[in-house]
Structure formats: structure tokens, C-alpha cells
C-alpha positions in Angstrom: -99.1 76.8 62.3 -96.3 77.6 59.8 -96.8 80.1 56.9 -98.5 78.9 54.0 -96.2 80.7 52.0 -92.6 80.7 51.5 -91.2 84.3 50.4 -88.6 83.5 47.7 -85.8 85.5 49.1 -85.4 82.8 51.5 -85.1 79.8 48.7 -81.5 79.1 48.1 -81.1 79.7 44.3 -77.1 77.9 43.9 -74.7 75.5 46.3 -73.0 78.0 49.0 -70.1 77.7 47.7 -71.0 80.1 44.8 -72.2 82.4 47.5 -68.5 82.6 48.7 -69.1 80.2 51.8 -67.8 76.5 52.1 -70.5 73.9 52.0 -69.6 73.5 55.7 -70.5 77.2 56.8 -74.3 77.1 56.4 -76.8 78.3 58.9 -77.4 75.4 61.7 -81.1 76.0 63.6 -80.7 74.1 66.8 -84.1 72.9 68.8 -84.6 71.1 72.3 -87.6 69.4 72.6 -87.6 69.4 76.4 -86.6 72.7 77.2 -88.6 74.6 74.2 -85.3 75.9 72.5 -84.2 77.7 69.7 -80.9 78.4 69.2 -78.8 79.7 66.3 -75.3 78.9 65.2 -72.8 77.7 61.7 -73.0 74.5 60.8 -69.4 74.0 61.5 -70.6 74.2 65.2 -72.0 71.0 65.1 -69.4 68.6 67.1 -69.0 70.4 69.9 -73.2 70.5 69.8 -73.2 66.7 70.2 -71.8 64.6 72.4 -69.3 61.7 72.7 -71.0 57.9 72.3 -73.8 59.6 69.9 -74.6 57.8 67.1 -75.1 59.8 63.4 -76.6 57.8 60.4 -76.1 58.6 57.0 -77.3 57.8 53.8 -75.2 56.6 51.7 -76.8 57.0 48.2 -75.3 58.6 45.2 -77.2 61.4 43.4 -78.2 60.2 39.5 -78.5 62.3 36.7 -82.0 61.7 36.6 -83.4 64.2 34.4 -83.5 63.5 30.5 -84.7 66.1 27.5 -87.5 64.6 25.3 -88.0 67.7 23.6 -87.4 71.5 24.4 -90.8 71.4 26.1 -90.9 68.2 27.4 -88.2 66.0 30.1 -88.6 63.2 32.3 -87.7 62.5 35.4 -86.2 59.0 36.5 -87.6 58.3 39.8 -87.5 54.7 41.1 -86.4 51.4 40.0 -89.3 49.2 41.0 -89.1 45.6 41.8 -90.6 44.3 38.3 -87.7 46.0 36.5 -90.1 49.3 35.4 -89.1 52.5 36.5 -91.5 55.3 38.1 -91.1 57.8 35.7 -92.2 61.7 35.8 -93.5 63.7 32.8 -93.0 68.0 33.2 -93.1 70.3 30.5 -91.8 73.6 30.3 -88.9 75.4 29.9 -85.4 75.4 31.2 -85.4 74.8 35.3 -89.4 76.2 35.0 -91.5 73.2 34.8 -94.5 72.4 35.8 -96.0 68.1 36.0 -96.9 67.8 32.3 -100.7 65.5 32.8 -100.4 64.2 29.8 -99.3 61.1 28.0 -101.4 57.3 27.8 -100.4 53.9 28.6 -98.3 52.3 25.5 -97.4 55.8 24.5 -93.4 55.9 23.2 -91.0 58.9 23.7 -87.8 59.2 21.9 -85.1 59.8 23.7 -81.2 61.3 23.4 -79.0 58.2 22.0 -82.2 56.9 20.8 -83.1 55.0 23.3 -86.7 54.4 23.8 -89.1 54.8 26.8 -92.5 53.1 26.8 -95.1 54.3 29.5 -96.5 51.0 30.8 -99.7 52.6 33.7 -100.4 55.0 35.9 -98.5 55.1 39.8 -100.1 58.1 40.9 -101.8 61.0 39.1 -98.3 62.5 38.6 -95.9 59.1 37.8 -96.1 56.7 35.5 -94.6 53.1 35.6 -92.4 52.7 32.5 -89.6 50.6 31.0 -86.7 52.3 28.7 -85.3 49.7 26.0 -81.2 50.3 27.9 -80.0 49.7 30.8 -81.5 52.5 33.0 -78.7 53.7 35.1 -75.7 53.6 32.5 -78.1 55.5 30.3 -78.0 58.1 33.2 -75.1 58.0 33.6 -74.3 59.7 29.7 -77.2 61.6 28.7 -79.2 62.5 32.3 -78.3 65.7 34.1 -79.3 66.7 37.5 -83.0 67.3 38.5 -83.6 71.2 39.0 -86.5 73.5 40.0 -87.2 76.8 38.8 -85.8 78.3 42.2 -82.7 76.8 41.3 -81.8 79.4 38.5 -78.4 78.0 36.8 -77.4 74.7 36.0 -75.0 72.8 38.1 -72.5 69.5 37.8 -74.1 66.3 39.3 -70.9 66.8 41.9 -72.5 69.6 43.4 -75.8 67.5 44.1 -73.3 64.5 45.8 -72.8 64.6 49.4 -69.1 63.3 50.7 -71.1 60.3 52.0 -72.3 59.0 48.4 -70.9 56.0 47.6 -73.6 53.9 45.9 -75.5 55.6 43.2 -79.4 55.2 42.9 -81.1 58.3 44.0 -82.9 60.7 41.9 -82.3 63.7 43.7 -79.7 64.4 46.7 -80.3 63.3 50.1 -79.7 67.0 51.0 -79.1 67.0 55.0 -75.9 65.5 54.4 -74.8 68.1 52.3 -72.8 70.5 54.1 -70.7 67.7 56.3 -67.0 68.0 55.0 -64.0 65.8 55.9 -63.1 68.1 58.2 -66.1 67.6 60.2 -66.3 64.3 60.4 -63.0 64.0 61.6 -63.9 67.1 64.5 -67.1 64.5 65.2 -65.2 61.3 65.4 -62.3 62.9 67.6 -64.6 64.0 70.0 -66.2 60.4 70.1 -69.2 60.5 68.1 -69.8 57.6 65.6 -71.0 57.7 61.8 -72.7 54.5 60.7 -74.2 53.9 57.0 -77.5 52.7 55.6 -78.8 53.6 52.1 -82.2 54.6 50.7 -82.5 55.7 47.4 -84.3 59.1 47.4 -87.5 59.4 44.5 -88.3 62.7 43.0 -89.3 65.4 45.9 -91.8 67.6 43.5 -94.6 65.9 45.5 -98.2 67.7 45.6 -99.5 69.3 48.5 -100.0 66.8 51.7 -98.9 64.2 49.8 -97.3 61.1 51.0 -93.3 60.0 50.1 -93.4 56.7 47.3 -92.6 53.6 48.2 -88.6 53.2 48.1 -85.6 51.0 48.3 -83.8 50.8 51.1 -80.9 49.1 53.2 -79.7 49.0 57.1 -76.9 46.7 57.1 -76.4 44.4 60.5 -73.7 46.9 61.3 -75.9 50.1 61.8 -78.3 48.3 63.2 -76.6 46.8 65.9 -74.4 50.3 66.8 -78.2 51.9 66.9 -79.3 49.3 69.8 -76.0 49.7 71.2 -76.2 53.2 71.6 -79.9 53.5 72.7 -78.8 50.5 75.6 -76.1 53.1 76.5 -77.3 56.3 77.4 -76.2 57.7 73.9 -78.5 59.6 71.1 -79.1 58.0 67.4 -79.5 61.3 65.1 -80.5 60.8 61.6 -79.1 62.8 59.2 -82.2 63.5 56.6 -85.6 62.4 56.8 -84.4 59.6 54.4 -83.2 57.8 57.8 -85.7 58.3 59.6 -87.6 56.7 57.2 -84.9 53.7 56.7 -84.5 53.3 60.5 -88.0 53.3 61.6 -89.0 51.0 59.2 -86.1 48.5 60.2 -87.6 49.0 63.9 -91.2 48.2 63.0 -91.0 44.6 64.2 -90.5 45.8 67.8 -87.0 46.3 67.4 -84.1 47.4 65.9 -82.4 44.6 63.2 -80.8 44.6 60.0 -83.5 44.9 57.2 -84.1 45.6 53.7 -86.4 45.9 50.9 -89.3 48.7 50.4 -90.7 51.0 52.8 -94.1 52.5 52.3 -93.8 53.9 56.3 -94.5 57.2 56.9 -93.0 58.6 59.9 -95.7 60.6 61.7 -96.6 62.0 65.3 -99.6 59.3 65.8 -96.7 56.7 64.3 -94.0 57.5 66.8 -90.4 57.3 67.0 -89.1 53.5 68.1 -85.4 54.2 66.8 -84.5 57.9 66.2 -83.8 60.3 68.9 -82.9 63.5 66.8 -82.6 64.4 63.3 -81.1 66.9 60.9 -82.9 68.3 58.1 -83.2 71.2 55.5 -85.8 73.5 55.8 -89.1 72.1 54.4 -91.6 74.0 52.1 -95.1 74.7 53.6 -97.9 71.9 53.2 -94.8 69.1 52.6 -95.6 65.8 54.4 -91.8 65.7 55.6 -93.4 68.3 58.3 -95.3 65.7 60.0 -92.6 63.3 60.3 -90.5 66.6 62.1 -93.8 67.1 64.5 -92.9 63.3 65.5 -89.5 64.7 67.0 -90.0 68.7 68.2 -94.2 68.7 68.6 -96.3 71.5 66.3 -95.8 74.4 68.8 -91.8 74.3 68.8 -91.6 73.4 65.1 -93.7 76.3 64.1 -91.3 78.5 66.2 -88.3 77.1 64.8 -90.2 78.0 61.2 -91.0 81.8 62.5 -87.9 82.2 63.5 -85.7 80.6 60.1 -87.4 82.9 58.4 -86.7 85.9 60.9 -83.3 84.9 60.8 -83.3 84.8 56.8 -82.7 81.0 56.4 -82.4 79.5 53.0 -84.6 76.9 52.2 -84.1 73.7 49.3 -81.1 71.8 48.8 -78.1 73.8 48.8 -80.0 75.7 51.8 -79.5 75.9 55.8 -80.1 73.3 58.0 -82.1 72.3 61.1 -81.2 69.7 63.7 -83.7 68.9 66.4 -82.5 67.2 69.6 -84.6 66.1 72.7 
């Protein structure tokens, strides 16, 4: 099993790049499914790690500014545009980067925010998220008063550019699809000489403070015809599809749920599991997840509990830094 706790000298408290590496220099954790392996390298090790006529898929979404002051105790969180024009909304209180889900608050209740703009809480999603409506236009309101989403293990505050990944190009998550984090240009060019392809979809990430066990929200996403028809293409010819971030998977497998693989889009509630399968993804890369996360399940679908708990002992052995602006894992077959 993997520890239930994680030591905090392995959180990643800043981007690497203010620990004097590039964003492209992180640790890489390498595991093979079939052959029970662990290996250990730099992330910029990763095209010569794959091989030509694989297929990566990004996300393409942008990382919002989702975090607005209500008070110096009080901020919410922008989560999720829903379908009825509300917004999943999520109340913490504290201070600074230390806050904690403020349980609070009643239906009808109004908060005041910056620029005056009001936000009305409308019901309940989940014990922890409310469904609410702000009297602007939600995103340009971002846009000028949000600032990025932090955690206390995150100890300064950082520009939204240090939360985008060089694939963002459409804005709409509320916190950074992190796997993609620490490609540069210059990898992608190593990975597309060498002959592996990079194919878009986009899933706009929720918040990720979720409680123990608890499942991912339901969220927007997007395979366009392309993607999907260089993922069958690849799987018909020998060649591996790797997601890059769980948010793929997600996207992907939920595109493949008909039996096989099309363009789709719309709102997935699927959650990737080992009893669910894999029907699209062979391989993924991923940050290092916190004990008790459901995203641990979804990477027991590709490596099995024995090798993922041995990929765990050893990250931490190894001194792997976990969060966003962490170390990476990528799990093959």
C-alpha cells in the first residue's frame, strides 16, 4: 500500500525554475508494467524513452486566475462553468496560501466581491461546492481581479504564467493541468524529430482540494475528430497513445466509451478505475499524487497496486517532489 502520509520535505514548495533548474530538468520515474520496472532519469530524457509512431495527447487548457479575496479571511475559488450558466464555486477561509474548506455559508446568501461585482450562492453541489451565479461575466472577471489557486505547501505567490503549460491555448481551467508542465519547446521538437506525434484535446481542470477518496466533478471536455482519429490510427499500428495527465485519460476514455474511439464532447462524470479499464490509453504521465487521492486508482488501471506502490516507495527514497511544480512519473506497458 502507499504511505498514508506524505513527509513535507518531499512537497514542492515553488516552480523549479526558482530552484535554479529549467522547467524541463525535473525528476522523470519511469515504470514497465510487464517487466516490473523502475527506473530513474531527468525529464529531458524523455524522447529518447519513447519511440517513433507514439502518439502523446495534451491538454490544451489555459490556467484561470481562479481564486478571488472576499475578505482577509475568506476567498473563493472558481471551479466549473456548468451547463445552466452557474458556476461550482468553493468557499475556504484562512489566511494567506493556509486555508482550510470554510463550511459555511446558505443558499441566497450574497458575497461582495473586488470591483463590486456580486456572487449569489444558488445550492449545494457537494458538501464542499456550491452552485452559484456572479452578476459579470465570469471569466473576464478573472481575468482582472482572480489570482492563481495556491495551497499552503506552496509558500510564495506566483504569476498565473508560472501555472500555464506551453500547451495552453484555451483558457478555462481552475488549476493547471500539471503533467504538462515541464515539456519545453525544446522537447517537443527532440520528440517530433524522432517521430513521435503531439495531438490536442481539452478538459477544463476543477479545483483539486478534493476530500479523502473522493471522486473528480463532472467536467467539460473536448476530443476534436483529429485526435481521435490519430489515436485509432496509432493503436491499428503497433504504436502507444500516452496521455499526458490524468485529465486525458479522463477525456480519452470517455470519448471511447461507446466501444470506440470518435470525436466527442460534452461532460464526463467517468472515472478511470482498475474494475473500469483502459479502452484508449496505453501509458500516462503524471505528477506524484498525495496519499488517499482518487487519481491513484485511475494509475492502478495502468501499472497494478504492487508496482505503483513500488514506484511510491521508491519516489520518496529517491526524494521526489510532489504537487504541481513537482517531479513526474510516466508509466508505460
Amino acid at each position: 500500500m502507499i504511505a498514508t502520509e506524505l513527509r513535507p520535505e518531499l512537497e514542492a514548495h515553488e516552480p523549479p525554475e526558482a530552484r535554479g533548474i529549467s522547467r524541463d530538468d525535473v525528476a522523470l520515474m519511469v515504470s514497465r508494467s510487464r517487466g516490473q520496472s523502475v527506473s530513474h532519469h531527468r525529464f529531458g530524457d524523455l524522447p529518447g524513452l519513447l519511440m517513433p509512431g507514439d502518439l502523446l495527447v495534451v491538454n490544451n487548457s489555459g490556467t484561470l486566475p481562479s481564486a478571488v479575496p472576499v475578505s482577509h479571511e475568506l476567498v473563493v475559488h472558481f471551479s466549473t462553468a456548468m451547463p445552466d450558466g452557474t458556476w461550482l464555486v468553493e468557499l475556504r477561509f484562512g489566511n494567506g496560501a493556509a486555508t482550510v474548506p470554510y463550511r459555511g455559508g446558505a443558499a441566497g446568501d450574497r458575497l461582495v466581491l473586488p470591483g463590486g461585482a456580486l456572487l449569489r450562492l444558488v445550492s449545494r453541489f457537494t458538501g464542499r461546492l456550491w452552485r452559484a451565479t456572479l452578476s459579470t461575466a465570469v471569466v473576464p472577471y478573472l481575468l482582472r481581479h482572480g489570482r492563481p489557486i495556491r495551497y499552503s505547501y506552496v509558500r510564495h505567490a506566483w504569476p498565473i504564467e508560472a501555472y500555464q503549460t506551453v500547451f495552453a491555448t484555451t483558457p478555462g481551467s481552475a488549476e493547471m493541468p500539471s503533467a504538462g508542465r515541464p515539456f519545453s519547446p525544446e522537447v517537443v521538437t527532440r520528440l517530433v524529430s524522432r517521430g513521435v506525434t503531439v495531438a490536442p484535446i481539452t478538459l477544463h481542470t476543477g479545483v483539486s482540494s478534493l476530500e479523502d477518496n473522493e471522486d473528480p466533478y463532472p467536467e467539460p471536455y473536448d476530443v476534436p475528430p483529429a485526435t481521435a482519429r490519430l489515436v485509432e490510427l496509432t493503436r491499428q499500428h503497433g504504436g502507444r497513445v500516452i496521455a499526458i495527465g490524468t485529465t486525458v485519460v479522463r477525456a480519452l476514455e470517455t470519448a471511447a466509451l461507446a466501444g470506440e474511439m470518435g470525436p466527442a464532447s460534452g461532460w464526463t462524470t467517468h472515472v478511470v478505475t482498475p474494475e473500469a479499464g483502459l479502452h484508449a490509453v496505453d501509458g500516462l504521465l503524471t505528477g506524484l499524487h498525495e496519499p488517499r487521492s482518487s487519481h491513484l486508482r485511475m494509475l492502478a488501471a495502468f501499472a497494478g497496486e504492487d508496482l505503483l506502490s513500488d514506484c511510491y516507495d521508491e519516489a520518496a527514497e529517491h526524494g521526489y517532489r510532489w504537487h504541481e511544480f513537482g517531479d513526474v512519473h510516466l508509466l508505460l506497458p
